[in-house]
C-alpha positions, 0 to 999 in steps of 0.5 A, a space after each residue: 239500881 244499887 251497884 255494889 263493888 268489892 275491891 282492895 282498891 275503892 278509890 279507883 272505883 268510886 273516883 271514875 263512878 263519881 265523873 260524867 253521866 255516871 257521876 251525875 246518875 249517882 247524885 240524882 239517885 238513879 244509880 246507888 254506887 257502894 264501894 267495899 274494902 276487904 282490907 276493912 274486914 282482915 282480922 291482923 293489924 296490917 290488914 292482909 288480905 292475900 298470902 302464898 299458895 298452897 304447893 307454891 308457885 308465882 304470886 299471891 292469893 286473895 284470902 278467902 276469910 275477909 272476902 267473905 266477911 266483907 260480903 256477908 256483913 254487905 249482903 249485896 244485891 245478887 249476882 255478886 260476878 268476880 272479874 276473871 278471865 275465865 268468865 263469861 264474855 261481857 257483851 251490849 247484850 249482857 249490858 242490858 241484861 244487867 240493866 233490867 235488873 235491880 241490881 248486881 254486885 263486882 268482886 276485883 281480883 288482884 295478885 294472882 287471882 284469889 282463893 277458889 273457895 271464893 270462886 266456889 262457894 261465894 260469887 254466883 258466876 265470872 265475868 270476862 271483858 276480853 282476852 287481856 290481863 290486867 293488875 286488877 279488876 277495878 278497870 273492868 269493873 269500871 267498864 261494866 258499870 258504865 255500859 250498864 247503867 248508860 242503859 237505865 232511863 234518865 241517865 243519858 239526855 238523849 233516850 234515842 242514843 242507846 238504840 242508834 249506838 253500836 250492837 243496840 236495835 240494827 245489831 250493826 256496828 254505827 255509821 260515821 257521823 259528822 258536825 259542824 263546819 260542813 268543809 274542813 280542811 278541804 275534807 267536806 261533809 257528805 252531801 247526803 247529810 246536808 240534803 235534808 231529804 231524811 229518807 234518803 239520810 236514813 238509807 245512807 246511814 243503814 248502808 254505812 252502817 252495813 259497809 262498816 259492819 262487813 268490813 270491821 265485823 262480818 260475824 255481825 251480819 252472820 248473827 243477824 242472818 245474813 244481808 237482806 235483798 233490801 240491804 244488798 240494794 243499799 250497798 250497791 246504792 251508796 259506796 262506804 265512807 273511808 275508814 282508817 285501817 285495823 290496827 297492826 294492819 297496813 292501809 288498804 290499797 287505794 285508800 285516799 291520802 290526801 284531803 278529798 270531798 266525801 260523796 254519798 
């Protein structure tokens, strides 16, 4: 798959693609990261890429001619997606959109956006990871570059974790996971993960999976349709593990404090 990002900021970009999974993607050839500086197309000796907009306010524009030089003289593979918040909500499921295909090109803006020539006429759509601001688009495009090509054959060891992760196959948030020791600090791991029976760790993990969707993310469960009676039979069957409050909220009443063995 050939990524290509345009930033102002191409060390950001390329150090965190060059790290882990996705660093060791892009050497073996699976991933085809190319970082592009619109400061290397500005036509005046300091290289300005932004000025003031017209009929004023706060900040400065990303100048349409070296965005759009710096593209065309690319000619990246399509989409070609600016970072903005007004775009589409980035989502697992636009993840593996991405990932079926042979490739998509990021624009990062900065200052207080860029020019809407950009926006209009030259990026094929906007992308969005949330509802919050940021300085620039290098963090987000970050983001979406690793949940993209985590998702591409070869590039995690185990072929399984993307379909037991969180928003894959189930469409549930994942159930808690333990390791090594079986106790610590008098905290033990559940039983029913120590049994060996896989069947019936398969049932206490769905239903874990369930309680923390419901809790965390009941719109999930909406999105799926609803419980089934097969997974009403496993709520009731196997009591939710704790988890810490949400945060900015108080601690559920009753939620244990002290060390306690876990049960099933």
């Amino acid at each position: 798959m050939r990524i290509d990002v345009f930033t102002l900021f191409p060390g950001l970009v390329d150090g965190f693609c060059s790290e882990s999974l996705l660093g060791r993607a892009r050497r073996a050839g699976t991933v085809d990261l190319r970082v592009h500086d619109p400061r290397d197309h500005a036509t005046d000796n300091h290289r300005t890429v932004d000025d003031s907009p017209f009929g004023g306010g706060a900040g400065m524009l990303m100048r349409p001619e070296p965005v759009f030089d710096c593209v065309e003289a690319v000619d990246p593979p399509r989409p070609l997606l600016l970072l903005s918040p007004g775009g589409r909500r980035f989502d697992q499921e636009m993840a593996a959109e991405l990932a079926a295909t042979d490739g998509f090109s990021l624009l990062c803006g900065r200052y207080e956006g860029v020019d809407h020539r950009i926006t209009e006429h030259l990026v094929d759509g906007e992308l969005s990871i949330g509802d919050v601001v940021l300085a620039g688009g290098e963090v987000a495009a970050c983001l979406v570059i690793e949940a993209v090509t985590r998702l591409l054959p070869g590039v995690m060891g185990n072929s399984e974790g993307p379909e037991t992760e969180s928003f894959a196959g189930s469409g549930l948030l994942e159930e808690p996971q333990y390791t090594r020791p079986a106790e610590f600090r008098g905290w033990a791991v559940p039983e029913v993960l120590r049994s060996g029976d896989h069947a019936l760790i398969a049932r206490w993990r769905r239903a874990q999976a369930l309680h923390r969707t419901l809790s965390a993310r009941p719109e999930l469960i909406d999105g799926l349709g609803g419980l089934s009676e097969d997974d009403r039979r496993l709520l009731e069957e196997f009591p939710p593990v704790p988890y810490p409050a949400p945060a900015g909220q108080a601690p559920e009443q009753g939620r244990p404090t002290t060390p306690r063995e876990s049960t099933p």
